[in-house]
C-alpha positions as CSV (number, residue, x, y, z in Angstrom):
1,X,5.7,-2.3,-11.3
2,X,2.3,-1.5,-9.2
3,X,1.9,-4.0,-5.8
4,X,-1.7,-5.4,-5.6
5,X,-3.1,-3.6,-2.3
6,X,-6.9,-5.0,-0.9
7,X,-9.2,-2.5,0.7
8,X,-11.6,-3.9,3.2
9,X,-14.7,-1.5,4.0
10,X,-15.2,-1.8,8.1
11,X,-18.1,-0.8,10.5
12,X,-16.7,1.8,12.9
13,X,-17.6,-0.1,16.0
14,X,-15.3,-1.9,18.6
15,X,-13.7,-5.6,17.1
16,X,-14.7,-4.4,13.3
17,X,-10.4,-4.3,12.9
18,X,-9.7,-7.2,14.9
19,X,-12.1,-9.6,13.0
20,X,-10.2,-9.7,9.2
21,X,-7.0,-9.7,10.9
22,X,-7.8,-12.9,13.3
23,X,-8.8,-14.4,9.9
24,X,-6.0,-13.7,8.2
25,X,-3.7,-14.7,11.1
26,X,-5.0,-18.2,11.4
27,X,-4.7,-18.3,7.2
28,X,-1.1,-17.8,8.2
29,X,-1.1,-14.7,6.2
30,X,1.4,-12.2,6.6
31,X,0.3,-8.0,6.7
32,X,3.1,-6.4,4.8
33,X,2.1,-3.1,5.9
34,X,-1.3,-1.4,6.0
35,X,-3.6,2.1,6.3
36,X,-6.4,2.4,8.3
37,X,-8.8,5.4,7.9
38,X,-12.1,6.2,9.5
39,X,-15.1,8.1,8.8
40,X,-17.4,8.3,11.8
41,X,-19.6,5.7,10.2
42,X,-16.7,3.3,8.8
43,X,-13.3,2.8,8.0
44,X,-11.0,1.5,5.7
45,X,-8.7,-0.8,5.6
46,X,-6.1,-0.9,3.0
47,X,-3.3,-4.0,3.7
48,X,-1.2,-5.5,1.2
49,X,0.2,-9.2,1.4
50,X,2.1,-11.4,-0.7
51,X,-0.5,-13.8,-1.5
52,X,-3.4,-11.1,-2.3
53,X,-5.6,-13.4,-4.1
54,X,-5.6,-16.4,-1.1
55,X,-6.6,-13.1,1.5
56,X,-9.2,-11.7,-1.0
57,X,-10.8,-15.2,-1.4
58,X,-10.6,-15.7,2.3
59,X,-12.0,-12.5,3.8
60,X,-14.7,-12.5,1.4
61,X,-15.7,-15.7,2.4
62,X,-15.9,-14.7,5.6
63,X,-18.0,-11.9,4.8
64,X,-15.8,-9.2,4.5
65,X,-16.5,-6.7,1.8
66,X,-12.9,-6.5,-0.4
67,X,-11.2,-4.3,-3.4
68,X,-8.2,-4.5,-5.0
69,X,-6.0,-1.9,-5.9
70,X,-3.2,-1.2,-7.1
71,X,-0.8,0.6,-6.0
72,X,2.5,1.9,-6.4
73,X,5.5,1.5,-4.2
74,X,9.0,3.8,-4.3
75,X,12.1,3.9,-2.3
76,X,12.2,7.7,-0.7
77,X,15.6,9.0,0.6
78,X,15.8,9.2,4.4
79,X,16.9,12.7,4.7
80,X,14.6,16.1,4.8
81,X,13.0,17.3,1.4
82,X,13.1,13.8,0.3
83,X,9.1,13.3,0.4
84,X,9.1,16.8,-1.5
85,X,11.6,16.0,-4.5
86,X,9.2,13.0,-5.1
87,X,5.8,15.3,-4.4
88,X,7.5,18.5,-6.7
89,X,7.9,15.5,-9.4
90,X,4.3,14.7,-9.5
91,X,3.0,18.1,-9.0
92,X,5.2,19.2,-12.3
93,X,4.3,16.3,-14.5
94,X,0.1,16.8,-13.4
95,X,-0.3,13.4,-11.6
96,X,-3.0,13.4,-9.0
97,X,-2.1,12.0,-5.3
98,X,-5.1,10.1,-4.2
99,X,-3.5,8.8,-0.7
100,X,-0.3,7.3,0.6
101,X,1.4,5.8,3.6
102,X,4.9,4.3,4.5
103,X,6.5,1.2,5.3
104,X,8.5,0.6,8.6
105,X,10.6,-0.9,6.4
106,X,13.9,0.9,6.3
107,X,18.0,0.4,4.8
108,X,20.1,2.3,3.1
109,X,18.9,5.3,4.0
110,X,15.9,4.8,2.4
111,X,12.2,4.3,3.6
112,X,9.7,3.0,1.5
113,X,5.4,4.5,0.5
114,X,3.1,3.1,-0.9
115,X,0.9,5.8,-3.4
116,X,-2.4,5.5,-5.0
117,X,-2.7,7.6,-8.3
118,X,-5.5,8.1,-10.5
119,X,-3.5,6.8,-13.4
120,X,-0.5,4.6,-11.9
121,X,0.6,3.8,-15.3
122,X,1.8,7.1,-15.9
123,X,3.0,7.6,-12.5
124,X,5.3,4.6,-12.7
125,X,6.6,5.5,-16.2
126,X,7.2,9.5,-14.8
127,X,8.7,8.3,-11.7
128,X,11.2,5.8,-13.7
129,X,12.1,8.2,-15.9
130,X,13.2,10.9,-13.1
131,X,15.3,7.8,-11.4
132,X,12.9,7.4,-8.7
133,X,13.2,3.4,-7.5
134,X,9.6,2.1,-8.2
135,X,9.6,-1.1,-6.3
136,X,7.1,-4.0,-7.7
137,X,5.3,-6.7,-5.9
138,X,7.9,-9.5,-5.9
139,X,10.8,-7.4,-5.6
140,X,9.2,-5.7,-2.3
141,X,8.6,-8.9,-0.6
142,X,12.1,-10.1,-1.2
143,X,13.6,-6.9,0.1
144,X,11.8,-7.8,3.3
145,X,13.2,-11.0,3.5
146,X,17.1,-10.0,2.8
């Protein structure tokens, strides 16, 4: 149940950003959602796509430095307190939080993040178990296509 995410390692200077995503656009490859963070020597970009393997082959050929991830992704209730049900959960069963962002992704009152944990195995397995919707790869990508 974790999504493949690729992190790309930028020089923070003007057209770093624009470069891997013109590549990835004429690869006709679509940016599910992504995280950009920035140091004031570099940045980091963390994207995830359906066909991880095809971007990390071609942004590495093009010189871009690349890691894969992986990541988890949940379904959060829309309503406030419902980022800190899911964070209390965590905090109680001694899973670190590395970083997260959300999706624009949105229905039935329900957004969706994307989490990095030290040990996502155990994160998965703590977040099933407390009914928390952990979302995997395939079944994300179809749920933006309904």
């Amino acid at each position: 149940m974790k999504v493949k995410q690729l992190s790309l390692f930028l020089e923070n200077k003007p057209g770093a950003l624009s470069q891997p995503m013109q590549f990835l656009a004429k690869a006709k490859i679509n940016i599910l959602t992504l995280s950009v963070a920035d140091t004031q020597h570099f940045g980091i970009l963390r994207i995830i796509v359906r066909d991880w393997e095809k971007a990390k082959k071609l942004l590495e050929k093009k010189g871009c430095v690349v890691k894969v991830t992986d990541v988890v992704a949940i379904e959060v209730t829309d309503r406030p307190g419902g980022l800190a049900d899911i964070l209390g959960i965590l905090e109680k069963n001694g899973i670190n939080l590395e970083y997260m962002y959300a999706f624009t992704l949105k229905r039935e009152s329900k957004g969706m993040l994307v989490f990095r944990f030290d040990d996502p195995d155990k994160a998965v397995e703590v977040l099933s178990k407390e009914k928390i919707t952990v979302v995997g790869g395939e079944e994300l990508f179809k749920r933006l296509e309904d």
